[in-house]
C-alpha positions as CSV (number, residue, x, y, z in Angstrom):
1,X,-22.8,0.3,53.7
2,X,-20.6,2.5,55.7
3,X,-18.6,5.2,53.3
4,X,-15.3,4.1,54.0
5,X,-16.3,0.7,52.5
6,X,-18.2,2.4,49.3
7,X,-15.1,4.4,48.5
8,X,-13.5,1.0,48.9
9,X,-15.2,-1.0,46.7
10,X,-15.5,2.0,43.8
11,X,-11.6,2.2,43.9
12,X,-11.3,-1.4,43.4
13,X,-13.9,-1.5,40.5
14,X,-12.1,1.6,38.9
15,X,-8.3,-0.9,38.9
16,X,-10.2,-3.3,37.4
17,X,-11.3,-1.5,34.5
18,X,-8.1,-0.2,34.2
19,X,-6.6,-3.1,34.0
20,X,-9.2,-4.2,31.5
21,X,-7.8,-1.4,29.3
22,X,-4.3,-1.9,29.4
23,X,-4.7,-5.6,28.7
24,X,-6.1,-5.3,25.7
25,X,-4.3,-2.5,24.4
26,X,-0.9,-4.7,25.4
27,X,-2.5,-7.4,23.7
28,X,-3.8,-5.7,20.2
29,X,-0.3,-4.0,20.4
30,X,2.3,-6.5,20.2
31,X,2.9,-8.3,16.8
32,X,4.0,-12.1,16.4
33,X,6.2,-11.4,14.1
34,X,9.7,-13.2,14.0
35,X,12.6,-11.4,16.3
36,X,11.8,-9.2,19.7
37,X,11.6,-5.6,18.1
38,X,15.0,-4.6,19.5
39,X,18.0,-3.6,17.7
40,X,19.8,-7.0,18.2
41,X,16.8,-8.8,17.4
42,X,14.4,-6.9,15.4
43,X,11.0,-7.8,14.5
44,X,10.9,-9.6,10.6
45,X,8.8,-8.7,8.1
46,X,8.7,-11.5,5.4
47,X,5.5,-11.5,4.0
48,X,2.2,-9.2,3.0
49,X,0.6,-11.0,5.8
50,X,3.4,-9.6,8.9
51,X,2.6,-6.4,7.2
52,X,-1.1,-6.7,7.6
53,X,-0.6,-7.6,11.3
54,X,1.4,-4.4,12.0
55,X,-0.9,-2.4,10.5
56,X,-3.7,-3.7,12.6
57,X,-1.5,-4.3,15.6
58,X,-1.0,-0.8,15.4
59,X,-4.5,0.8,15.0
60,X,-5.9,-0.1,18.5
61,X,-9.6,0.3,18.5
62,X,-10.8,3.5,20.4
63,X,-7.1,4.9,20.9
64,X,-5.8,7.3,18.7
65,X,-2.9,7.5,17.1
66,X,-1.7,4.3,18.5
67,X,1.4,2.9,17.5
68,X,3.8,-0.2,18.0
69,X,7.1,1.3,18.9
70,X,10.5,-0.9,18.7
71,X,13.3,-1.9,15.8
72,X,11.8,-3.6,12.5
73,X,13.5,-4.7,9.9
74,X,12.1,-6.0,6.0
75,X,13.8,-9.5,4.8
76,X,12.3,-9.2,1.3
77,X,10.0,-7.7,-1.1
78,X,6.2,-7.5,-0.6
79,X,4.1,-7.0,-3.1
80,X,0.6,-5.6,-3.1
81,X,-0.2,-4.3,-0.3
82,X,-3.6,-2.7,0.3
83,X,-5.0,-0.9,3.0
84,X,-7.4,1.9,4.4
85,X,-6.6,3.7,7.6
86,X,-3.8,4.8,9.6
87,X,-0.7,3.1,10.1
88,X,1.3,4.0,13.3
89,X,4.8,2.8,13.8
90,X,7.4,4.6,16.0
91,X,11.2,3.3,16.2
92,X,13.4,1.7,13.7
93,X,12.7,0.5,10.6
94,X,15.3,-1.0,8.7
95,X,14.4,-1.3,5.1
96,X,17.3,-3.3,4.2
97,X,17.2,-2.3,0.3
98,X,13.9,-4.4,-0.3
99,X,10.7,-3.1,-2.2
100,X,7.1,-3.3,-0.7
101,X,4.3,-2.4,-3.6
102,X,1.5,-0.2,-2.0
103,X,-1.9,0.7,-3.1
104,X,-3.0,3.1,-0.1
105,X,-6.4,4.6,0.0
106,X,-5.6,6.4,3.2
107,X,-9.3,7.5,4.8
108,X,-10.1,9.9,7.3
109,X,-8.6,9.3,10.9
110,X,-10.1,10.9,13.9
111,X,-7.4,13.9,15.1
112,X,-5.4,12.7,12.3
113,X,-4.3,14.8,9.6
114,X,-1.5,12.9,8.0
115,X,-1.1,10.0,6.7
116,X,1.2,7.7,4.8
117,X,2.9,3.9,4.1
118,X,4.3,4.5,7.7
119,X,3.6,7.0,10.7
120,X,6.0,9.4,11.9
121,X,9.4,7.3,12.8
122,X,12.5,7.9,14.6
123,X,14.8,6.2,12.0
124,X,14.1,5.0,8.6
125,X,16.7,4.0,6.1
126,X,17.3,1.6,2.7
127,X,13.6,1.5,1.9
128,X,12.0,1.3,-1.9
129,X,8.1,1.7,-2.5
130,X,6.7,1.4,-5.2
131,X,2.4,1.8,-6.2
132,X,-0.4,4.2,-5.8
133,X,-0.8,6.2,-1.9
134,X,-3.7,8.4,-1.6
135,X,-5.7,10.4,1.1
136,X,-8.4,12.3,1.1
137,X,-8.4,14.2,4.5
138,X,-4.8,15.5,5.3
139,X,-1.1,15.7,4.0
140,X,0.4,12.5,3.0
141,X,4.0,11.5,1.9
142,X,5.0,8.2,0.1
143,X,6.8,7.0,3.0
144,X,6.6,8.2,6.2
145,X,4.4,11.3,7.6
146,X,5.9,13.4,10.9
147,X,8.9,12.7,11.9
148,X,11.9,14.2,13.7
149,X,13.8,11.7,12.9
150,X,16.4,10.5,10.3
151,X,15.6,8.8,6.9
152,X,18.2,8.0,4.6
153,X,18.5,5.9,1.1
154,X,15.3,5.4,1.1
155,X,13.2,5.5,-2.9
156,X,10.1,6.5,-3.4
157,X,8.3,5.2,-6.8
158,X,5.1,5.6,-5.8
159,X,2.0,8.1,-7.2
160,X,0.9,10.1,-4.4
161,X,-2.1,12.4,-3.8
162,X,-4.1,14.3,-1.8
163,X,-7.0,16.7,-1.1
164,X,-3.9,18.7,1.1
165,X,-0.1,18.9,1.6
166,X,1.6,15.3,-0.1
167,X,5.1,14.7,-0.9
168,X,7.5,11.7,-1.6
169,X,9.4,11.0,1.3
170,X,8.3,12.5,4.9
171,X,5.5,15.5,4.5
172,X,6.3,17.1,7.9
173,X,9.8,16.7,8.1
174,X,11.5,17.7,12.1
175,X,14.5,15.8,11.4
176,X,17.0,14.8,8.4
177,X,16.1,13.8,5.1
178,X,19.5,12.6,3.2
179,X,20.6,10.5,-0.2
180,X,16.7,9.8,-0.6
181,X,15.4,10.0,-4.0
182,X,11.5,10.3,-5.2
183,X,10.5,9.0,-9.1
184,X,6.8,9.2,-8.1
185,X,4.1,12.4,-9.0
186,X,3.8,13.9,-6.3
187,X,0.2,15.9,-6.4
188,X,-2.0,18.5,-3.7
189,X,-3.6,21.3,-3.1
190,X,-0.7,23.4,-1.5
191,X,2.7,22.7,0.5
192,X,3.7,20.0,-2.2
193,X,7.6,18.7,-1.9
194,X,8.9,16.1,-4.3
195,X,10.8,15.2,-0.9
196,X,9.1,17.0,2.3
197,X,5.8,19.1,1.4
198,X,6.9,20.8,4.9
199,X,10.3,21.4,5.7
200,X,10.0,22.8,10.1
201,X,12.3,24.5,12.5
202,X,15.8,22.8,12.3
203,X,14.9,20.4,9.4
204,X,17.4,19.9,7.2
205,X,17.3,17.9,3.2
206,X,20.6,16.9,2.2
207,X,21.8,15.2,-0.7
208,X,18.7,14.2,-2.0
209,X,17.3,14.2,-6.2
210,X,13.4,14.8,-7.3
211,X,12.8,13.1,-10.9
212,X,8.9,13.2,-10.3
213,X,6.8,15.9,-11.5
214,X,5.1,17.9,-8.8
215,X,1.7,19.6,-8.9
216,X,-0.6,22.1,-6.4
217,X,-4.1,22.7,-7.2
218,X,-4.6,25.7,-4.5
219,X,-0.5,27.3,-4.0
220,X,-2.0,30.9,-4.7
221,X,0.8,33.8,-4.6
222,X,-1.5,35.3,-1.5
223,X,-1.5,32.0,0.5
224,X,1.1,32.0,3.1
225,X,1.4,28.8,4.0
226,X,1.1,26.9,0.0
227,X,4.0,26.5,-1.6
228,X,4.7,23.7,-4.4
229,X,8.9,23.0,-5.1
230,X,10.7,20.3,-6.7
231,X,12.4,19.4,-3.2
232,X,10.6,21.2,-0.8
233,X,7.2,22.6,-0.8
234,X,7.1,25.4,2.5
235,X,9.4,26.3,4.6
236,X,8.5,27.9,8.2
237,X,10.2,29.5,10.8
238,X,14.1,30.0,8.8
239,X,17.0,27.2,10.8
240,X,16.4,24.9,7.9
241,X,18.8,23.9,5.6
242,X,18.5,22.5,1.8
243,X,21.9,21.5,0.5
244,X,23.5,18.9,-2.2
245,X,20.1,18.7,-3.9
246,X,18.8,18.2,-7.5
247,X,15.7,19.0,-9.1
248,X,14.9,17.1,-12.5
249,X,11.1,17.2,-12.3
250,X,8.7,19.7,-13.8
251,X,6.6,21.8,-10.9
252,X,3.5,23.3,-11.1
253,X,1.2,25.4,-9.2
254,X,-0.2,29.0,-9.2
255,X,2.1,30.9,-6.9
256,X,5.1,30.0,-4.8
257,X,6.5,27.7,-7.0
258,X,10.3,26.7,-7.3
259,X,12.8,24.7,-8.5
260,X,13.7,23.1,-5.3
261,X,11.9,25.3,-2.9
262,X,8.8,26.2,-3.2
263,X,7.6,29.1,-0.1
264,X,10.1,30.0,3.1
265,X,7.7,31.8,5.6
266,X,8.7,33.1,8.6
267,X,5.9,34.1,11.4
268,X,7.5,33.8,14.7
269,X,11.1,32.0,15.0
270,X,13.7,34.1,13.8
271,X,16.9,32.6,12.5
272,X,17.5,32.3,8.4
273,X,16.9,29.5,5.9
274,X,19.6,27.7,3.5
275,X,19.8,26.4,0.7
276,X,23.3,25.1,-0.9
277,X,24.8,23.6,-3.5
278,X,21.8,22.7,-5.1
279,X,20.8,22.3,-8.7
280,X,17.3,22.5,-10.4
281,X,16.8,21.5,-14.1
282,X,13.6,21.0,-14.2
283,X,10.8,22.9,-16.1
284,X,8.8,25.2,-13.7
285,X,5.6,26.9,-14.1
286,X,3.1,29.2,-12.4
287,X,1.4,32.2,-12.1
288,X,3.4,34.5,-9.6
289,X,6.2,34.2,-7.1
290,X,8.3,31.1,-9.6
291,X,11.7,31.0,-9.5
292,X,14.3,28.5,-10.8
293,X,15.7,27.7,-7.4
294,X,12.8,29.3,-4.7
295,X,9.7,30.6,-5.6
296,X,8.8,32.9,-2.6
297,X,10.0,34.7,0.2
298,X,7.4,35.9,3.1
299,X,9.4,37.5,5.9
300,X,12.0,35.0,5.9
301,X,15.2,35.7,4.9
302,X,17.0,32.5,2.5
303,X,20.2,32.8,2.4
304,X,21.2,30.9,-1.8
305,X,24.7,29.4,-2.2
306,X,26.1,28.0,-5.4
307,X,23.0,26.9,-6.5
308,X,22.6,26.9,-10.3
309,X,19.2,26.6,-12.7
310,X,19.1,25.3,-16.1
311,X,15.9,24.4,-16.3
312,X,12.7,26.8,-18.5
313,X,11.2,28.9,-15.6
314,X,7.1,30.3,-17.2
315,X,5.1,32.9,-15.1
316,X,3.5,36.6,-15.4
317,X,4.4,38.4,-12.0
318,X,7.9,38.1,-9.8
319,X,9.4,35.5,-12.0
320,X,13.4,34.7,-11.1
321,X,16.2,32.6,-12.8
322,X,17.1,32.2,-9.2
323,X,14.4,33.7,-6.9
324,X,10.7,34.8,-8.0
325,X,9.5,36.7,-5.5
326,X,11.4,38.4,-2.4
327,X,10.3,40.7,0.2
């Protein structure tokens, strides 16, 4: 067979197998739910069993971190909803002041490292969850995991753990968090947030409360990255701002522990946190670097505005009213 018609031939054997792959990723990824997933006619999730189809829809075999993308919206409580792996959506998701009851045992994902009731999403607003979410390989969040996005009056009831960072609304938070509220334990190793257990470059928490008691296993004063707060558990990187907040939950850990913020790090953006017009009255205990409103400072300037503590503040080393330990 002359080259020209080998070359040919492989070319047309490689578009079909391309094809091959992007028919059945089209075809695992697109739900048949009610509604067309956009914002005039969202997809409708009724019942445990749309859930369950998202979920799988989502999870293509062999791809990671595969997602559905598009507008979603939740027409009424679901109850009792269990399941193990990772759950990718990116878009809209409109929670429309229903409840969905989780029991989430999260288990490792290949190149994942978060997890949570929903992936990283662009909008998320009017959610409540209530039950048990849990991971053993990663941070983890009640709600949602990365996002730069916005989430707003959303409620999180739920227990959450994990062998890492865990909080109860977004753990890697790029966006803004506002009038969200977490009732659940919240529980880790280090960068634990009753809200975000990581608080990035630009992301800002605003008008949101913490009843739920928070708790780090590993947020040692000589760890730079582990902090455990009643809003926020690390900040990195200064340009975020904390404002309108309250802390009512007791937080625990070994160092870096605060009211409402737990660590502010800074290692290579400059620019200066903030936190505002926040309120913690909630008890707070560690070993070094606790403070009734922020725990730590490591090169990072925070920049503390009429904020006010009333709650019991226990350590032995760099203990604050205000601020525990600064630079």
């Amino acid at each position: 067979m002359p080259c020209d018609e080998r070359g040919s031939l492989f070319m047309k054997i490689i578009f079909v197998f391309l094809f091959i792959i992007i028919f059945t990723i089209l075809s695992f990824a697109q739900p048949s739910l009610p509604g067309s997933g956009t914002a005039n006619s969202p997809y409708e999730m009724w019942t445990k069993e749309h859930w369950e189809e998202i979920a799988d829809s989502a999870n293509v075999p062999g791809l990671i971190h595969s997602c559905l993308r598009g507008h979603f919206r939740l027409m009424q409580n679901i109850d009792t909803i269990t399941y193990r792996g990772y759950i990718g959506i990116r878009g809209y998701f409109y929670g429309n002041g229903k409840k969905i009851t989780v029991y989430l045992m999260c288990e490792p994902f290949p190149g994942n490292q978060s997890n949570s009731l929903l992936g990283g999403i662009t909008h998320l607003d009017s959610l409540i969850v209530d039950g048990y979410v849990n991971y053993i390989c990663g941070g983890i969040s009640g709600i949602t995991s990365s996002m730069g996005g916005n989430i707003s009056y959303c409620i999180n009831n739920a227990v959450v753990s994990s062998l890492y960072g865990s909080s109860g609304i977004a753990y890697n938070n790029r966006g803004v968090i506002s009038h969200c509220i977490n009732n659940g334990s919240v529980s880790g190793a280090d960068r634990i947030g009753g809200i975000a257990g990581d608080n990035g470059n630009y992301g800002q928490i605003i008008s949101c409360i913490n009843a739920g008691k928070t708790t780090a296993s590993n947020s040692t004063g000589d760890n730079i990255f582990s902090g455990v707060g009643g809003i926020v558990g690390t900040v990195a990187n200064g340009l975020s701002n904390i404002s309108n907040c309250i802390n009512l939950g007791n937080v625990e850990g070994q160092g870096n522990v605060g009211g409402v913020l737990g660590l502010a790090r800074g290692m290579s953006m400059g620019g200066d946190a903030k936190i505002t017009n926040s309120i913690n009255a909630g008890f707070v205990k560690g070993e070094n670097g606790v403070g009734g409103i922020l725990g730590c400072m490591f090169n990072q300037l925070v920049i503390i505005s009429n904020c006010i503590n009333t709650g019991v503040i226990e350590g032995d080393e760099d203990v604050g009213a205000i601020v525990g330990k600064e630079p």
